[in-house]
Structure formats: C-alpha cells, structure tokens
NURO-989372 format. One record per residue (C-alpha): residue in three letters; x, y, z. Coordinates in pm, whole numbers, plus 32768, in hexadecimal, padded with zeros to 4 digits. Each point is the difference from the previous one (the first is absolute). Example, Ala and Ser with C-alpha at 12.3 -4.5 7.8 and 13.67 -1.06 7.14 Angstrom:
# residues 2
ala84CE7E3E830C/ser808981587FBE/
//
This chain:
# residues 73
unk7BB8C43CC8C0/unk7F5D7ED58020/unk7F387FAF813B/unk7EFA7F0B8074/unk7ECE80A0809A/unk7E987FA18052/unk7ED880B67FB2/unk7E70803A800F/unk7F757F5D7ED1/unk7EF480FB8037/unk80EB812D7FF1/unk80D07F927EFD/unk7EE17FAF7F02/unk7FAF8158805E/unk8140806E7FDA/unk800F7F647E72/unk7EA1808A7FC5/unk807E81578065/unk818380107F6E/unk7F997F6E7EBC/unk81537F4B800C/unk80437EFB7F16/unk80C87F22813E/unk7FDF7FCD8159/unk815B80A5800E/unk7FA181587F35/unk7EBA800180E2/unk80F87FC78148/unk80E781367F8D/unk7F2580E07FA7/unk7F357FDC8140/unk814D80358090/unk806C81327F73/unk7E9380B28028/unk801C7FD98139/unk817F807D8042/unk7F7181467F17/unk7EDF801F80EB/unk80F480018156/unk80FB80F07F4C/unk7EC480E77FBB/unk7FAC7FC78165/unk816C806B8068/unk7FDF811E7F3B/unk7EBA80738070/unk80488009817E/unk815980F37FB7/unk7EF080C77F5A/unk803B817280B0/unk814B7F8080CD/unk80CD80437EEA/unk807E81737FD5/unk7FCD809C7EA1/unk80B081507F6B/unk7F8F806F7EB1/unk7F1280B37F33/unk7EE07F427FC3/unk7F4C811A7F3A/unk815380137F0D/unk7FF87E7A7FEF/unk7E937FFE7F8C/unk804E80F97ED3/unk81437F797F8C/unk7EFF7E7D800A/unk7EE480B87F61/unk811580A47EFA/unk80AC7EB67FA0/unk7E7E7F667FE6/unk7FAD81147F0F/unk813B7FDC7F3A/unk805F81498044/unk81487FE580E1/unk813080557F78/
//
C-alpha cells in the first residue's frame, strides 16, 4: 500500500539508526510489525489465567525432555 504520511525527523533518524534498514520503507515496516508483535503479546498476556487448561503438564514435560534427548520413539 502506498500512503503519504508525515513524520518526526527526530524519530525517524532514530528509527533508521535502530532498524538498520537499508530504506525509509524497510525502516517504516519493520517498526510496524514490532509493534503489532508487541500488542498481540500484550493480548496474550492479559488472557493469561482466563483461559481454562486440561492436561498433564508433568507428561508434557517428559515426552519435551524425551524428544530433546533423542530418545522418543
């Protein structure tokens, strides 16, 4: 999408300084999608103990330990 926007020169030198990117564009998305990770995380965080959980968690951590080790199967 193309779009027309104005910004902080401050910011964005910033922003290149601290992306790396090579463009102004691959500085812009990348800013972008940090920060839709960081609200999904955020999301995530506040259904921490709201959502119900059934399972074994002991039996989960052998079986992970087990296919670590290599000796599942």
């Amino acid at each position: 999408m193309r779009t027309t926007i104005n910004l902080d020169d401050k910011v964005f030198r910033d922003l290149m300084r601290f992306t790396d990117a090579k463009t102004k564009t691959e500085a812009v998305n990348q800013a972008i999608a940090e920060w839709v990770r960081r609200k999904r995380i955020d999301l995530l965080r506040a259904k921490r103990g709201k959502i119900p959980w059934e399972g074994d968690l002991e039996k989960m951590r052998r079986l992970d330990l087990e296919e670590s080790e290599g000796t599942h199967g």
